[in-house]
N, C-alpha and C positions, 0 to 999 in steps of 0.2 A: 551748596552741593545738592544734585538731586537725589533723593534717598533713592531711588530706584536703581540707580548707579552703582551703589553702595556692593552691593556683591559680584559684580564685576571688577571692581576696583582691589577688593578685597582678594578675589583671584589672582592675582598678579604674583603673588606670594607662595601661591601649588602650582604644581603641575601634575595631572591628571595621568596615571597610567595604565595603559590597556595589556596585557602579555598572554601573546599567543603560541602556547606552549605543547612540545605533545605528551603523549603518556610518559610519564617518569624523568620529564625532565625538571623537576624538582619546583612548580607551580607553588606548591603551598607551602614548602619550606620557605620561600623567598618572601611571600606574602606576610609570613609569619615575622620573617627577620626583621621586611620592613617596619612592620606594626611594632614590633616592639622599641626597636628606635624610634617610634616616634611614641608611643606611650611615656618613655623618660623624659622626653622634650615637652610634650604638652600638658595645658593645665585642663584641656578639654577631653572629654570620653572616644574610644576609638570605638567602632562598629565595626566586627569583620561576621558576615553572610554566609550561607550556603543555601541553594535550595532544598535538601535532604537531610536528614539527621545522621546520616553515615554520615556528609559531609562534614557537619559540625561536629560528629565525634573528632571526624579525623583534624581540623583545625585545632581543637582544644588541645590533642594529645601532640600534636607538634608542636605547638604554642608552649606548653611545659615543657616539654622536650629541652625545648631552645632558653628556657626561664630556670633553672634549677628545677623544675616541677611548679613551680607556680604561675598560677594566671594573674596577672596585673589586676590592680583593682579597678581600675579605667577602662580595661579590654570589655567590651558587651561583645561576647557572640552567639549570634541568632537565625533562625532559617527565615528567610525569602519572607514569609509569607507573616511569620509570628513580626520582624521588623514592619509591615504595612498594617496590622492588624494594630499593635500597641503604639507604635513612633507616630504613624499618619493616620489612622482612622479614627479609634475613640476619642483623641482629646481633641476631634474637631468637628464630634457627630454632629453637636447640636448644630452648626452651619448650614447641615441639611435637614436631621430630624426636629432642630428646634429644641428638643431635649439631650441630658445627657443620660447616662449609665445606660444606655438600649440595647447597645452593640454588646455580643458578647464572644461569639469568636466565627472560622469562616469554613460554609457548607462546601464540602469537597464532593457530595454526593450530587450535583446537577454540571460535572464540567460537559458532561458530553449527551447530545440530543438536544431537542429546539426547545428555545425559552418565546417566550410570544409577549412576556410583557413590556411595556412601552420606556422605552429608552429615557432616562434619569429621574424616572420614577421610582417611591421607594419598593415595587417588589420587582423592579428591574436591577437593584443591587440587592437586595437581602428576600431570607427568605422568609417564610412566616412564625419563624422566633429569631427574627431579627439577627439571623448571622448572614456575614457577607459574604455574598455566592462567589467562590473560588474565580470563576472566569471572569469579573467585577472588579476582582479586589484594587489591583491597578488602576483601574480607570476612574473609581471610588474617589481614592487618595490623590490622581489628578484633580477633579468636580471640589472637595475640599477644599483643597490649595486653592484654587480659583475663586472659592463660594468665599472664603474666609483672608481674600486678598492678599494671599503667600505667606499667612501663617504656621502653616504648614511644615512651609521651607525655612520659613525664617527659626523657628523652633529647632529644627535637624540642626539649623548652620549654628546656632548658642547654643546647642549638646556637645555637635560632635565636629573632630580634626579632621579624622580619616572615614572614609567607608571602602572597607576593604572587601569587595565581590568576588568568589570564588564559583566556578565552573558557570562562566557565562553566558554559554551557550544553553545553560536550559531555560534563559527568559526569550518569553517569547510574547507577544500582540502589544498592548498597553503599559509593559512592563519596561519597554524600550524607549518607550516615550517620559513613561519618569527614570530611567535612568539619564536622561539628555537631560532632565529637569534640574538631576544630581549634579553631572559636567561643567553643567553655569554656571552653579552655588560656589558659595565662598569656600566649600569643602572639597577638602580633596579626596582624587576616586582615583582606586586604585582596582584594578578587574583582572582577573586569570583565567581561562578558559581554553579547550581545545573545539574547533570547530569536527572534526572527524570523532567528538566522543559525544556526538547532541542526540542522548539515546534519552533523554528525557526533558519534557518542555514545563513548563509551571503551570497553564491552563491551555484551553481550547480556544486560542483568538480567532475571532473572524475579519480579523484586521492587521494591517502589518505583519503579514506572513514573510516577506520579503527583507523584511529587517531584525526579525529575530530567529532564535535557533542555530543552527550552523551558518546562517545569512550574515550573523551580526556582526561581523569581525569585517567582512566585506564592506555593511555597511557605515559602520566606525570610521574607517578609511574614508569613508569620502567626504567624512565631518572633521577629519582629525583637529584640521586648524581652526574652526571657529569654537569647537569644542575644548581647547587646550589639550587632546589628546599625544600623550607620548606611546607610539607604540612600539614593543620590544618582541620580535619573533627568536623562538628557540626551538631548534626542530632535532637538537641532541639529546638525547633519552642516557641517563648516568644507570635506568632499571635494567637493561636486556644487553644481550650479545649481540652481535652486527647480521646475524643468521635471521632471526625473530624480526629484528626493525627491518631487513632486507624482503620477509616473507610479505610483513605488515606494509610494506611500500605497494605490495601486490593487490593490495584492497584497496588503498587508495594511493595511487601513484602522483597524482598534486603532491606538491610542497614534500618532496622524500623525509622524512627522517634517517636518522643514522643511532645506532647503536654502540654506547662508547663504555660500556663491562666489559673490562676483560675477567676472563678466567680461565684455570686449569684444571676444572671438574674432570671428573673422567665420563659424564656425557652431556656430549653440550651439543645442541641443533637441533634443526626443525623432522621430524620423521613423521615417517607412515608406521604403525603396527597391524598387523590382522588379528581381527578379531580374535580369532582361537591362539594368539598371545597373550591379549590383555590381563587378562587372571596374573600372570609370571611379570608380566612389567609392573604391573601396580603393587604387584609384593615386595621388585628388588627395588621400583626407580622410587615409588610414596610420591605421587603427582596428585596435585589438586585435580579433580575432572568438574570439567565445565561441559556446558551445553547451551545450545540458545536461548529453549524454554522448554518449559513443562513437557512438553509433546515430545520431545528426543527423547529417545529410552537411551539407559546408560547401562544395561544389565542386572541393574540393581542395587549398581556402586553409588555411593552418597558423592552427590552433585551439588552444586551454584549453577544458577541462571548466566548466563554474559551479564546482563545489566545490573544483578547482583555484586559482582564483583569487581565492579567499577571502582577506580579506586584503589583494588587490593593489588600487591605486590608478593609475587610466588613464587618459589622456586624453583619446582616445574608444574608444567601445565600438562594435561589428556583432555583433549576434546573430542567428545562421542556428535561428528557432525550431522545437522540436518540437509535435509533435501540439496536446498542452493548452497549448502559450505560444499557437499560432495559434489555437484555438477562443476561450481567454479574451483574442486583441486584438479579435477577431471583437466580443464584449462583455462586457467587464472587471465588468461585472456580476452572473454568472455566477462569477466567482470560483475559483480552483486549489484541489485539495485537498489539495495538500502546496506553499507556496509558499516556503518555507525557501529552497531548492536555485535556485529564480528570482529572489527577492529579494537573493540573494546578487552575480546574473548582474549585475541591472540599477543595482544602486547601486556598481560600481567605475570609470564613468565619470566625469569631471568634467565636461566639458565638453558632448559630445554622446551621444548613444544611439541607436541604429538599428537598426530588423529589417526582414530579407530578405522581402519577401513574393512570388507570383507574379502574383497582382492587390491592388491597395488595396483594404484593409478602411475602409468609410467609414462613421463613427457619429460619436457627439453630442461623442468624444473628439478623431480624428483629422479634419483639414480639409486641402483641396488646396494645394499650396503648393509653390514653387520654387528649387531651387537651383542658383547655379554650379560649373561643375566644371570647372575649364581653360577656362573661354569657351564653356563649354558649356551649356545652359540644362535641366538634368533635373528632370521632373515627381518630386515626394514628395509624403506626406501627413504632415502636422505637427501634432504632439500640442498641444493648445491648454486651456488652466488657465483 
């Protein structure tokens, strides 16, 4: 038998899953369930990912959640980047630098502006204490694998069962290329992501723009079958009411979601408040207020960023909007050019959603409409489906 063979054949036994899921449709619970069915089955280590450390908080604390509180002793979980740093680079520096212990961890301070030095040279990955330039790290751990005749891989494949990838829409250039490298392996891959939440990439590629970020899902698709890719789309959200994922349709009208919360709060939908409200809403309704970034003033009420709060799940939301949230409530028709970083804002409410305005914007969307507030009777304008 040709040993080359040997992890394709070994393949035969996974199957690979991709799940393109949207906000709150329960991604990382399922990630979590799977993994742990398969932690009692195997006598190998699981890997499950994230690129951020929110994200790994939030894996761990589901992963317990679903465990009586404990994480398996088998479970390794790791960010993006600490996985390429310890799994594929150090134990195969010397390959390239000839020695070991060099490598010590990876410069995030050069992703962005021009590097000028010569392509798989050493100050073409590292930099001059030998940590590995964030926008490298990937291509690095590809040049290894290769230098060291699929050592690399073949190491991943006698660790680990599973590698379980969470929000996969933030890899992007080189990062897409070992993940295909993954697909191959005798390991099985399992990946969740939403392409409408790619409000953040893992470096600055100058390559395969086209295949990662909100691309990737498209692109996956067109490899499913030589890839053993199973893909699974969910576009029911169990976090918001049908008001919220109906408004959320309005940012990105591709691939609808749908909104399946029901409740019987006593305010639930999308509204306009005026400003000379605010003060009286945020003392009777207690909404999380969000904003896009730094530069929105919120009055001076304690705010989150949108791409902060990624992830989080609210009960209500206030959004003090910027410039283009207010042109496109103005007419949702017209449409955002980057709505990533919005759609992120407006689907972590459950219940209700609300933006500050200083006069009502009134179209075919919003209609006049009235709430209480302490006995109070305040004009809104209420988003209507």
């Amino acid at each position: 038998m040709n040993v080359s063979n040997i992890p394709r054949i070994l393949k035969m036994q996974y199957d690979n899953t991709l799940v393109l899921a949207c906000a709150g449709s329960g991604k990382t619970y399922g990630m979590c369930n799977d993994s742990r069915s398969l932690s009692v089955e195997s006598t190998k280590k699981i890997l499950m990912l994230s690129y951020t450390h929110k994200g790994i908080y939030s894996i761990k604390k589901e992963y317990a959640k679903q465990n009586n509180g404990v994480l398996d002793s088998n479970v390794v979980i790791s960010t993006w980047f600490q996985f390429i740093l310890k799994e594929l680079i150090r134990p195969y520096q010397r390959s390239f630098l000839g020695e070991i212990s060099q490598i010590r961890s990876i410069d995030f301070s050069s992703m962005f502006g021009v590097d000028y030095a010569k392509k798989n040279t050493t100050s073409y990955f590292l930099n001059r204490s030998n940590d590995v330039k964030a926008n490298r790290a990937s291509e690095f751990a590809l040049l290894l694998n290769k230098l060291s005749h699929g050592a690399v891989l073949k190491r991943l494949e006698d660790t680990y069962a599973c590698i379980y990838i969470d929000e996969l829409q933030d890899l992007v250039g080189k990062d897409i290329e070992l993940l295909e490298l993954l697909f191959l392996s005798s390991i099985k891959i399992y990946c969740v992501g939403d392409y409408k939440q790619a409000t953040l990439k893992t470096h600055n590629p100058r390559s395969d723009r086209k295949k990662g970020g909100m691309h990737v899902f498209s692109y996956l698709e067109t490899c499913k079958d030589s890839h053993r890719i199973n893909i699974i789309k969910n576009n029911t959200s169990k976090r918001f009411i049908s008001d919220i994922a109906n408004f959320a349709n309005l940012l990105y009208p591709q691939d609808p979601i749908a909104g399946a919360l029901e409740a019987e709060e006593p305010h639930i939908g999308v509204f306009q408040i005026l400003q000379t409200d605010v003060h009286d809403y945020i003392q009777h309704i207690k909404p999380n207020i969000l904003k896009y970034d730094v530069k929105t003033s919120t009055l001076g009420y304690p705010s989150l960023n949108f791409g902060v709060s990624k992830g989080m799940t609210l009960d209500r939301v206030l959004i003090f909007p910027n410039k283009p949230l207010t042109t496109f409530l103005q007419d949702p028709s017209n449409g955002l050019k980057a709505p990533d970083k919005y759609f992120v804002g407006v689907t972590r409410a459950k219940y209700s959603l609300a933006f500050v305005v200083d006069k009502f914007i009134t179209n075919r969307y919003f209609m006049k409409h009235t709430i209480n507030l302490d006995n109070k009777e305040v004009k809104v304008h209420k988003f209507m489906t």
